[in-house]
C-alpha positions in Angstrom: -1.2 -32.7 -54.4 2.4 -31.3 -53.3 4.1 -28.1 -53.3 7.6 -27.6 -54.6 10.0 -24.8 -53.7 14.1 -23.8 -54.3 16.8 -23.8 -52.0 20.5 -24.4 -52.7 23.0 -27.1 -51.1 26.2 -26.5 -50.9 28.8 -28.0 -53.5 30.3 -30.8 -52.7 32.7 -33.3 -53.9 32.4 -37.5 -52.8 36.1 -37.2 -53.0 37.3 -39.8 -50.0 33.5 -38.8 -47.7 30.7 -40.7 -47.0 27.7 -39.5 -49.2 25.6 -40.0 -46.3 27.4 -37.5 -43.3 27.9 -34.6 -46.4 24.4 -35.2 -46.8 23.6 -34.6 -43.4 25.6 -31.7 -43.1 23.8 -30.3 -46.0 20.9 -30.7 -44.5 21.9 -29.1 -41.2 22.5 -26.1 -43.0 20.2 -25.8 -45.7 17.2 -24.3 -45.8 13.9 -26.0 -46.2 13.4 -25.2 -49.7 12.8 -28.3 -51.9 15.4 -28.4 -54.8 18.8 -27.9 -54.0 22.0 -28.2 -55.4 24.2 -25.6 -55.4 24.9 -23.2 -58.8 23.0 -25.4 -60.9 19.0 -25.3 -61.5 16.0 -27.6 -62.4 15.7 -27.3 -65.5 12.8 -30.1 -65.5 11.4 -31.1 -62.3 8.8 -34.1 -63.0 5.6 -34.2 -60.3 5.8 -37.9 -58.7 2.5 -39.6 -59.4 0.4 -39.2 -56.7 -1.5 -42.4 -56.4 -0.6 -43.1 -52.6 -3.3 -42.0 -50.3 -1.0 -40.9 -47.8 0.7 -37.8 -46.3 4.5 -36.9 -45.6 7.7 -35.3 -46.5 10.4 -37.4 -48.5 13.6 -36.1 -48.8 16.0 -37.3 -51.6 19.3 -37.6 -51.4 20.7 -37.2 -55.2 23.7 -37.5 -56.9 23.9 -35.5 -60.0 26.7 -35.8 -63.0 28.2 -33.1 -65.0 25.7 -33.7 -67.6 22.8 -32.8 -65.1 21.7 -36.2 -64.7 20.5 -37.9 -62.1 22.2 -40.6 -61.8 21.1 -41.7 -58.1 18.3 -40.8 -55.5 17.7 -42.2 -52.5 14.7 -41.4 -50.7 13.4 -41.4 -47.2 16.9 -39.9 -45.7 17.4 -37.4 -43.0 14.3 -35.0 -42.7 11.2 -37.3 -44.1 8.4 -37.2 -42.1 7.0 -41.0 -43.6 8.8 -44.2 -44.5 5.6 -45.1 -46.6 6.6 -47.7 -49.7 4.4 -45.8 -51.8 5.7 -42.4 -51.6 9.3 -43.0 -50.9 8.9 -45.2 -54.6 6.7 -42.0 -55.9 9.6 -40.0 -55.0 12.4 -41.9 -56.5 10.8 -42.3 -60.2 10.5 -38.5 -60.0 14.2 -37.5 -58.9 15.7 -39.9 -60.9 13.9 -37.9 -64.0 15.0 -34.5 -62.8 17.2 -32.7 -65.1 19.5 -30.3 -63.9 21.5 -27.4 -65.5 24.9 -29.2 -67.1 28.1 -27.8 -65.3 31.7 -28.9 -66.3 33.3 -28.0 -63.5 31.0 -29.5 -61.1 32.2 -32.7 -59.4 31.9 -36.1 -61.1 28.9 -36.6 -58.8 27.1 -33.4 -57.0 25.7 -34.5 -54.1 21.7 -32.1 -53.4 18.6 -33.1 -52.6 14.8 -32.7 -53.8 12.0 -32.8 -51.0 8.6 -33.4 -51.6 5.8 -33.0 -49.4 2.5 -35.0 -50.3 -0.9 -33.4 -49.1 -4.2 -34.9 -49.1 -6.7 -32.5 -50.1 
């Protein structure tokens, strides 16, 4: 089991800027809300199969297209609490099937992120 909240990154454009320190900067001033990419929603946020036996916090870098795609995710970046194979795979499958509100004036690829906290109950 997992619980799944909003939040919203700030927009930002991969224009000449590694993904990875934009990321970062998201996340040092984001919130700890769960899906986030700013003035676009979820519109379909799959729950990761939850087969791992383990506990911890993956957070998924995404890149989103205009479309609302989600064209990449990479999990296990700055602010997860595991680096378990299981549920940083879990995590992927279920980014990478998120589906987000189309925006055509949204950068070619709109950096957010999607955390997930697994819970053993």
């Amino acid at each position: 089991m997992f619980f799944l909240s909003c939040s919203t990154v700030k927009n930002t454009s991969d224009k000449g800027i590694d993904d990875l320190t934009v990321y970062n900067a998201i996340l040092d001033n984001d919130s700890d809300g769960n899906y986030g990419l700013e003035g676009r929603l979820p519109l379909r946020r799959p729950v990761p199969i939850y087969t791992c036996s383990k506990e911890g916090r993956v957070v998924v870098l995404i890149k989103v297209d205009r479309t609302g795609r989600v064209v990449e995710a990479t999990p296990g970046v700055k602010g997860s609490t595991t680096k378990n194979k299981c549920l940083l795979s879990r995590s992927k499958e279920a980014a990478l099937k998120t589906k987000w509100q189309a925006a055509a004036n949204a950068p070619e690829k709109q950096i957010g992120k999607i955390v997930y906290n697994f819970s053993l109950r």
